[in-house]
N, C-alpha and C positions, 0 to 999 in steps of 0.2 A: 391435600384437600383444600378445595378456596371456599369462599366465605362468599359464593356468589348462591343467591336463591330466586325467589319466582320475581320479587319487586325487585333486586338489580339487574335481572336478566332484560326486565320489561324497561326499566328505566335507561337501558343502553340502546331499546327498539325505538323509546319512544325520542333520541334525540333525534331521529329522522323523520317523525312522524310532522311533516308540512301541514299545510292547510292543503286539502284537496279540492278548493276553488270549484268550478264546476263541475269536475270528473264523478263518475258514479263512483260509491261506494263498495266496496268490498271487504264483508266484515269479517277475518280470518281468524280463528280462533283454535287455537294448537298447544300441545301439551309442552309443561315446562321443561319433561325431560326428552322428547320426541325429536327424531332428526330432521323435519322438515324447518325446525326453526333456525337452522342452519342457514339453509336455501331462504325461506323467509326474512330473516335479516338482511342475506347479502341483497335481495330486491328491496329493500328499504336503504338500504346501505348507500347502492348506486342508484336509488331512484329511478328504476325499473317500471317500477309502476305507473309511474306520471309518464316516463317516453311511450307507453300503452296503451296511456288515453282512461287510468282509470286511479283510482285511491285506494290503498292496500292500508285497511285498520285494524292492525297484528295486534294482538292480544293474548299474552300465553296464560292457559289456563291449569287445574289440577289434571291428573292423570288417575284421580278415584274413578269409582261405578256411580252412578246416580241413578238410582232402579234398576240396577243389571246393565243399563248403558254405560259408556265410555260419556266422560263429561263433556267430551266434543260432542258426538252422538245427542247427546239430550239436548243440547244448545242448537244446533242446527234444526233437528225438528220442533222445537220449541219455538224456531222463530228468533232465536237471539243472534246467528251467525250463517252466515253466510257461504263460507267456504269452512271445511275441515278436511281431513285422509282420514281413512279407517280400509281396515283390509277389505275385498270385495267379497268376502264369504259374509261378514259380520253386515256391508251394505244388502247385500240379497235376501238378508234376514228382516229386516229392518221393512223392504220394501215391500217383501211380501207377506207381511202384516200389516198393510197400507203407507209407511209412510212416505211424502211426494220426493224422492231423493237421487240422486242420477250423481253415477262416476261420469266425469266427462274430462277425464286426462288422469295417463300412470301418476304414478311417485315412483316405486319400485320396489325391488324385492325386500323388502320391510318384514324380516322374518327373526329368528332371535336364535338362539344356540343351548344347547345342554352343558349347565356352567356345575361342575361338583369341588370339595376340596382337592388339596392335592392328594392325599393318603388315601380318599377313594378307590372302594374296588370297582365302580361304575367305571367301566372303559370303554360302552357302548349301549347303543338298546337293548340288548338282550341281555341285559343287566339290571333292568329297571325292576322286574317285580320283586315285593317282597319290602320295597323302599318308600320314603316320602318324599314326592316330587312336588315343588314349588310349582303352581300357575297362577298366574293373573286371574283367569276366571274356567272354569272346564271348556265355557267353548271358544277360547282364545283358539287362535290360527297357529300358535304354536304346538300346543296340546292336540288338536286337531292334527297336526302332522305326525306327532309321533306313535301317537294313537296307528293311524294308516300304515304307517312305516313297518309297526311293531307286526299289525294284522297280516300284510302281504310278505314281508323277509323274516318274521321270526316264529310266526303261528299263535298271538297270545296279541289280547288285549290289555295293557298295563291301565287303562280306567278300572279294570275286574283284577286284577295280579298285583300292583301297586295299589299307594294310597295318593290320588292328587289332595293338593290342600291350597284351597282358593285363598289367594293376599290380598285381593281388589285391587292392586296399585303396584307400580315395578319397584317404589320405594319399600313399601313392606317386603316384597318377591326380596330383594336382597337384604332386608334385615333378618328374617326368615333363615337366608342359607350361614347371616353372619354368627348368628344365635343357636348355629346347631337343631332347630327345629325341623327343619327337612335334611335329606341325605341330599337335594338336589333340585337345579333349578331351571324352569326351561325362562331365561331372563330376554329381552330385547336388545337387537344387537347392539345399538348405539352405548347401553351401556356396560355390556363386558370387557371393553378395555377396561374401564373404571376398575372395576373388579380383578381381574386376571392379572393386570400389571402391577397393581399392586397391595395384593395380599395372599394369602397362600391359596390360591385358587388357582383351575383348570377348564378350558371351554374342551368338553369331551367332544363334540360336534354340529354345527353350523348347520341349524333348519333349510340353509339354503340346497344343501345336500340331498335334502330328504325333498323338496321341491320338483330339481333337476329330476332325479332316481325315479318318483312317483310320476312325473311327467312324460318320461322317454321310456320307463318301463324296463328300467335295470334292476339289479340284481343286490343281493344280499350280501356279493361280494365288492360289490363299488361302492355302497354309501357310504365308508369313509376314507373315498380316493378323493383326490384331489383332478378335477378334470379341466380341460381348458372346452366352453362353449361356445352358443350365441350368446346374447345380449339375452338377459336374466327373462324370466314372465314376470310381469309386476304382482304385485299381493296386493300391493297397498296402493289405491286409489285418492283423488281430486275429489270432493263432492260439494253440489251445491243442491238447493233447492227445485223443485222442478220451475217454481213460481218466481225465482231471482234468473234462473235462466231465460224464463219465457219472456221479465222484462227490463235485462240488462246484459243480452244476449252478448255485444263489444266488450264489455268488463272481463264477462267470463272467458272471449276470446283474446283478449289481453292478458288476463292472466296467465294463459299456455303460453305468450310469446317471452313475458317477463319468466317464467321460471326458465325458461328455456335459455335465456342470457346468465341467470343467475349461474345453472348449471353448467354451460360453456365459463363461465367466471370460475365457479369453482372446480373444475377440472383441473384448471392450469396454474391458479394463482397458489402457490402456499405459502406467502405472508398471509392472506386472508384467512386461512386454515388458524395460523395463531393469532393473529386478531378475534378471530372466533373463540377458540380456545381461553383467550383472555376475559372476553366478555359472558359467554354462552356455559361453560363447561365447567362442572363440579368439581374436574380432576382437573389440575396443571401442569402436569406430567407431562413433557415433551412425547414418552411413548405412548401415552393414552392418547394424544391431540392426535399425533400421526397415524394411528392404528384404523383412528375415528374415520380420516379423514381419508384412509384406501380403504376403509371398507365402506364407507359411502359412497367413492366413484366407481367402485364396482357393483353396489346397488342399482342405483340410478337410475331410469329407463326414459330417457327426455320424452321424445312420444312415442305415438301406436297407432297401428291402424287395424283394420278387419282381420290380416293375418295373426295381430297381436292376442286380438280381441278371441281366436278361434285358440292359443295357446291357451289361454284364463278358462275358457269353457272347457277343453279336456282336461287339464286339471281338475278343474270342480268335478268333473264327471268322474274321471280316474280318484277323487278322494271319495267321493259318494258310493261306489264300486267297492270300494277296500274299508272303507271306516262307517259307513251307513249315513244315510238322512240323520239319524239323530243324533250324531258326532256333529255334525255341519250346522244343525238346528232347522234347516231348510232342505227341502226334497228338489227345487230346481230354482235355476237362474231365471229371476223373474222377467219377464219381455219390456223393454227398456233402460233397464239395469244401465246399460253402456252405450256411452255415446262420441266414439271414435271422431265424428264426423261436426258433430255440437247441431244437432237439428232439434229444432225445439220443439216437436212434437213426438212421443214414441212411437 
């Protein structure tokens, strides 16, 4: 364990943080423990930003609720920020209760895993009832999946057969399974290496699984194969304002160009992975940096287009189908939601 928290992580953002002279502003605001800060730094890193024509103002924030919001969530619509990610189930919620919000670029399959002890008799879903399961919130994207998962391959809804038991924050979510209080925990993935390598824990199985399965329409005997695909559907979206697009339309199309150097960077570099690891990352575990670091370039989804965009919609359709409207909190994908193309009117 290192001795890094929210003011050193910020304090190593901000040795890059230039003067941004005339470029527009783009105020980014992302969670302490969330893997886009990854990508985020390396574009402050290598001044990504400025080659794009625009000012990237990182700022990592808490990962609580703040009214049932994500504290990116309420910062964005509040007007405090400018760019955050959040899953696009949680955006289509958001939006169609009014507020002005547009995905306008992936992040990627931003999903989390079922993390139990090792002595655990949990070996799969169809193991869950009866148990207390860790969530962030009931209608996290993860809870959401396994909910679906459960309903289509095992015949039982674990909201009604289990007990979930809200943590507000992924830091609670793992004090939670460390304290014995749940049998189980559906945690995010960035942090299960943290966990898994090293203490007496087990990831029973990888949301991304249950994604693929629910998407393509498999079977109750594949969701815990291991399969080789395409290029993941994203979960977790880009968003800004509809009002920061409509008038800083270049920044916003700067910032696809910058993350997309970032991500060609981190692909290939792994000194930058333990530079990262140095700076960014709770655990300094050689296996937790490297774990971190493939399972993020297997997340990843640089861009997307209309094809992409019609993958995100049958899923939402296929989880709506199997888990219901009030599993999702939202009955459809609001018209606008996505903007593949970056056109600044819906």
């Amino acid at each position: 364990m290192t001795d890094i928290d929210i003011s050193s992580q910020q304090a190593a953002i901000d040795e890059f943080q230039s003067d941004p002279d005339d470029r527009p502003v783009l105020r980014a605001r992302f969670e302490h423990n969330g893997s886009p800060r990854y990508m985020l730094y390396t574009i402050k890193r290598f001044g990504y930003d400025h080659d794009h024509g625009f000012h990237l103002d990182l700022q990592l924030v808490s990962d609580e609720l703040e009214a049932g919001r994500e504290t990116v969530e309420a910062k964005l619509q509040d007007g405090d920020a400018d760019l955050i990610d959040i899953d696009y189930i949680s955006t289509a919620r958001e939006r169609a209760d009014g507020a002005p919000i547009v995905a306008f670029h992936p992040y990627g399959q931003t999903v989390g895993g079922l993390v139990v002890p090792d002595d655990s008799p949990i070996d799969g879903l169809a193991d869950l009832s009866g148990h207390r399961i860790g969530v962030v919130r009931r209608l996290d994207k993860n809870w959401i999946l396994v909910r679906a998962a459960c309903r289509e391959f095992h015949g039982f809804d674990p909201d009604e057969t289990a007990t979930p038991v809200e943590a507000g924050s992924k830091v609670e979510l793992t004090r939670l399974l460390e304290e014995s209080e749940v049998d189980a925990i559906l945690q995010f993935w960035q942090i299960i290496p943290e966990i898994v390598e090293t203490g007496p824990y087990r990831e029973v199985l990888p949301m991304s699984r249950l994604v693929d399965r629910l998407a393509d329409g498999g079977t109750d005997t594949d969701i815990d194969t291991d399969t080789d695909g395409d290029r993941p559907i994203p979960v977790s979206t880009f968003l800004t304002s509809e009002g920061y697009l409509a008038n800083h339309p270049d920044a916003v199309r700067g910032f696809q160009s910058a993350f997309q150097d970032a991500v060609e960077r981190l692909q290939r570099d792994d000194e930058l992975w333990t530079e990262i690891g140095a700076q960014l990352m709770y655990e300094d575990d050689p296996a937790v940096i490297r774990a971190v670091r493939d399972r993020w370039r297997e997340m990843v989804v640089p861009d997307w287009d209309e094809s992409t965009v019609e993958g995100m919609e049958r899923l939402f359709d296929d989880l709506r189908a199997v888990a219901g409207a009030d599993a999702l909190g939202v009955d459809e994908l609001p018209d606008g939601l996505f903007r593949p193309t970056l056109e600044v009117d819906a």
